[in-house]
C-alpha positions in Angstrom: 31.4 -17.3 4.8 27.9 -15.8 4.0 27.4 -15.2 0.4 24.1 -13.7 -0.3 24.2 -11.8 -3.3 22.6 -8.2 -4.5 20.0 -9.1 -7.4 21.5 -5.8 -8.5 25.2 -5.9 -8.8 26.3 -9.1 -7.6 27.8 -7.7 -4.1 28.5 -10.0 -1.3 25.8 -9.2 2.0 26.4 -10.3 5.7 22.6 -10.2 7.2 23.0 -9.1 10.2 20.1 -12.0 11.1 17.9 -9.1 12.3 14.7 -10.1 9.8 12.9 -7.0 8.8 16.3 -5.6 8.7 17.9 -7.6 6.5 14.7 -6.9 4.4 15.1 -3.1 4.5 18.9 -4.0 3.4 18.0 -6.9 0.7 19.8 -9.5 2.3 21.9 -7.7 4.6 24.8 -5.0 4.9 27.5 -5.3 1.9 30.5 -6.7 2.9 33.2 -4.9 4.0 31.1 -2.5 4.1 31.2 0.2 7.2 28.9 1.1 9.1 27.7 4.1 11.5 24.6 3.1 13.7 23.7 6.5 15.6 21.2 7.5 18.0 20.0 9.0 21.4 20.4 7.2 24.6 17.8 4.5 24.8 17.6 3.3 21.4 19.6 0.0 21.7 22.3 0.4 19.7 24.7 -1.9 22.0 22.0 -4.1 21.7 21.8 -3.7 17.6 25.7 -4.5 17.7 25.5 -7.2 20.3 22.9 -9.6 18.4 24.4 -8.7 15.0 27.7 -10.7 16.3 25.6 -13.5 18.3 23.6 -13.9 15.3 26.6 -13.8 12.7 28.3 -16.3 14.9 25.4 -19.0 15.8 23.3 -18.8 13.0 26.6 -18.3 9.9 29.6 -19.4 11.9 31.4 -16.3 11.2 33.6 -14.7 14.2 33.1 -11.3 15.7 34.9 -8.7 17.5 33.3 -6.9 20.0 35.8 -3.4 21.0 34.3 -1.2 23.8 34.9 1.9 25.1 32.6 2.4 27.4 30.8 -0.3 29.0 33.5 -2.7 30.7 33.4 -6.6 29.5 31.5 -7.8 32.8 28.8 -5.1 32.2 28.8 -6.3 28.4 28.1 -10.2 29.5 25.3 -8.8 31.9 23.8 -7.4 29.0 24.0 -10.1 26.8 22.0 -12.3 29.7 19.0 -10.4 29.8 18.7 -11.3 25.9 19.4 -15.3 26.6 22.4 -14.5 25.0 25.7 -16.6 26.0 28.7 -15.1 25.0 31.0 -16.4 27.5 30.2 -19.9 25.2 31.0 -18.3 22.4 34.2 -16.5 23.5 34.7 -20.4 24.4 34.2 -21.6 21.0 36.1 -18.8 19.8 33.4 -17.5 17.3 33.5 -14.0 19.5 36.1 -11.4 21.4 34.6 -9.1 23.5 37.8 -6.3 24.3 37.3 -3.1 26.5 39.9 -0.4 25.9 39.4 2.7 28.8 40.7 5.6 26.0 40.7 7.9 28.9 43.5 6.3 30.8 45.7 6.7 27.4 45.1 3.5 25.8 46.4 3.2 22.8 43.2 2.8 20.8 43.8 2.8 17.0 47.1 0.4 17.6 45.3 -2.1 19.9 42.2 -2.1 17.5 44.8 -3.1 14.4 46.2 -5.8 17.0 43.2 -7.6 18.0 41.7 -7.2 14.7 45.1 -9.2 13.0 44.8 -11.6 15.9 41.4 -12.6 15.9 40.2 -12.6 12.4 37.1 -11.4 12.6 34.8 -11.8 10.0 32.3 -8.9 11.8 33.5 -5.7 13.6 31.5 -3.9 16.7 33.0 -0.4 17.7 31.1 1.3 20.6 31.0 3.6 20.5 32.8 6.1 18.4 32.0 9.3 20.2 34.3 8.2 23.3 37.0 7.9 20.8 36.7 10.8 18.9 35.9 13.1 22.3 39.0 11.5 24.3 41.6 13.1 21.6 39.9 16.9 21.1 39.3 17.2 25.0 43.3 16.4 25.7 46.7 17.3 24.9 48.5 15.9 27.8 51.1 13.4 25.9 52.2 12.1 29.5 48.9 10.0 30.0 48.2 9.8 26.1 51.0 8.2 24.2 50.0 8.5 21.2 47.8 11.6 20.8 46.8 11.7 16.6 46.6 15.7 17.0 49.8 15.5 18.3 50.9 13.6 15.3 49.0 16.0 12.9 50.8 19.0 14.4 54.3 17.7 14.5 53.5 18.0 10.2 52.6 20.6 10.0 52.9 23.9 12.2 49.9 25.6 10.6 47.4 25.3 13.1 44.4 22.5 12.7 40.9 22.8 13.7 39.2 20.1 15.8 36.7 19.0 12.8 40.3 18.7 10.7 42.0 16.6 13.4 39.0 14.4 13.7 38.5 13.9 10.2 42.1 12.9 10.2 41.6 10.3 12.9 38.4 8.9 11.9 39.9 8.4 8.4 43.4 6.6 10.2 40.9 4.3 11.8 39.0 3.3 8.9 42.1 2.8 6.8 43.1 0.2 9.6 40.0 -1.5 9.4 39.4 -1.4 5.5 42.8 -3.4 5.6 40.7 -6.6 7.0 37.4 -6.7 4.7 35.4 -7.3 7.8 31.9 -5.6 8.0 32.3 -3.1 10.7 29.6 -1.3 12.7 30.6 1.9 14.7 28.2 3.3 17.3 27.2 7.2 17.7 25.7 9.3 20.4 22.9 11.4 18.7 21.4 14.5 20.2 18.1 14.8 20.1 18.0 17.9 18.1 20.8 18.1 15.6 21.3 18.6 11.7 23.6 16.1 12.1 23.8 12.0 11.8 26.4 11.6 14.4 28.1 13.6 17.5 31.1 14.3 15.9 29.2 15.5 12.7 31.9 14.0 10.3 31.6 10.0 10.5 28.5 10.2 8.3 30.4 11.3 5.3 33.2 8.8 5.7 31.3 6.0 6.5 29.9 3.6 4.0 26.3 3.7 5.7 24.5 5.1 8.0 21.5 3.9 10.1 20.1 6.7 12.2 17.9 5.2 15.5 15.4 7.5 17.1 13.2 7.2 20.6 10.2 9.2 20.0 6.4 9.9 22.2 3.4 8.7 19.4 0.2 9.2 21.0 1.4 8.8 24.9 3.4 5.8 24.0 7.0 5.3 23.3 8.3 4.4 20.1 11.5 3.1 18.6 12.1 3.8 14.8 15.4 3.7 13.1 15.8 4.9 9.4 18.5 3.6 6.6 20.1 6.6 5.2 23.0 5.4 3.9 24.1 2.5 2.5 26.2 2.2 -0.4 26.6 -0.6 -3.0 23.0 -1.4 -2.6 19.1 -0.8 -2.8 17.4 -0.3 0.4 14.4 1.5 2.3 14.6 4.3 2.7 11.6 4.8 5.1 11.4 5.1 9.3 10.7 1.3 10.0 9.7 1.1 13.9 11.3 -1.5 15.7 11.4 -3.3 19.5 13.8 -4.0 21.9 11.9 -7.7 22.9 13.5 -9.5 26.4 15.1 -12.9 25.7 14.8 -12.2 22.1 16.5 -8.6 21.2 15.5 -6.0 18.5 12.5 -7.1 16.6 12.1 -4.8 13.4 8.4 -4.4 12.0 9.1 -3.3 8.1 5.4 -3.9 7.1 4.3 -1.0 9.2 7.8 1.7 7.5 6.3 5.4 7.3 8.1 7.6 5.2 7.1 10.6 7.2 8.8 10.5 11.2 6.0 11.1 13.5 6.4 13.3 16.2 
């Protein structure tokens, strides 16, 4: 178990082994803490998630559950590979669970999360991403492919009729209550659009989450550019600046603190 302490208030971190990072957080993300890591397409986040378990298992020992909705486990070892990274060994050595749960066919999802969670152990949590989850339950109604539908639920309380943002505030709150009930130091991933006032897709996870880490894919003078900014992170001191980062082959994200800006450049 990591225990690197806040020179603050004395809370427990969990570095995510990402350096300038783990700067930007002093020490790391507090534990139990969770956390929503959004951003456009291109910015790494599977990536973010992918080496914060491979690190929290090689370098601390700690397990970590990987739950996709998306990408399928095959595509998720492929990915690994092109980093060096071997999680089929570390499935071996049982320091990591990769699960793929396809929402769309009626999975499920907030029961099977609670299962594998109590199973494994984890000490770190990977969700990704969000945005399927949230988008499977507002898009359908049809209870014959979706067991367990969580408007239906919120319906059958009430007859007075619920808005979507009301039915997924009500979800993404079930599913945080699940995993608050494990003290592991979750990371859910969000689709961002490009232009939004927003921090996530479903504009609500960003007030229930304990932090949020916004990653952006911008053009600086004819070249591309990969910032991500901290704007959230409770029971701790961090930057709040855009720190530009890298996504580096057989290495991962590489995050360059001593060059933070505190205005985005666009």
């Amino acid at each position: 178990m990591v225990e690197n302490l806040s020179k603050n208030n004395l809370i427990s971190k969990v570095p995510t082994g990402i350096k300038g990072l783990d700067d930007a957080l002093n020490g790391g993300i507090p534990k139990g803490n969770i956390v929503l890591l959004s951003g456009g397409c291109g910015t790494g986040k599977s990536t973010f998630c992918l080496q914060y378990l491979v690190n929290g298992a090689k370098i601390y020992n700690e397990r970590g559950l990987y739950i996709s909705t998306e990408q399928s486990k095959p595509e998720i070892l492929r990915a690994g590979m092109q980093f060096g990274w071997d999680l089929e060994n570390l499935e071996k050595k049982n320091l990591l669970k990769i699960v793929y749960f396809d929402i769309v066919e009626g999975d499920d999802f907030l029961e099977k999360v609670h299962d594998n969670v109590a199973q494994f152990a984890p000490q770190r949590i990977v969700i990704d991403s969000l945005t399927t989850f949230t988008d499977s339950i507002l898009v359908s109604d049809d209870s014959e492919k979706k067991p367990y539908t969580f408007a239906k639920v919120v319906t059958s309380v009430s007859p007075i009729p619920k808005s979507e943002r009301i039915i997924a505030r009500a979800m993404l709150y079930h599913l945080i209550r699940k995993l608050r009930l494990f003290n592991a130091t979750v990371i859910m991933t969000s689709e961002l659009p490009e232009k939004t006032d927003f921090l996530s897709a479903d504009e609500i996870s960003e007030f229930i989450c304990d932090g949020v880490i916004n990653t952006y894919f911008l053009g600086i003078e004819g070249a591309n550019s990969l910032t991500l900014r901290i704007r959230k992170m409770r029971y701790t001191d961090h930057n709040k600046s855009y720190i530009p980062y890298s996504i580096v082959s057989n290495k991962g994200i590489e995050v360059d603190l001593a060059n933070a800006m505190d205005v985005l450049m666009k």
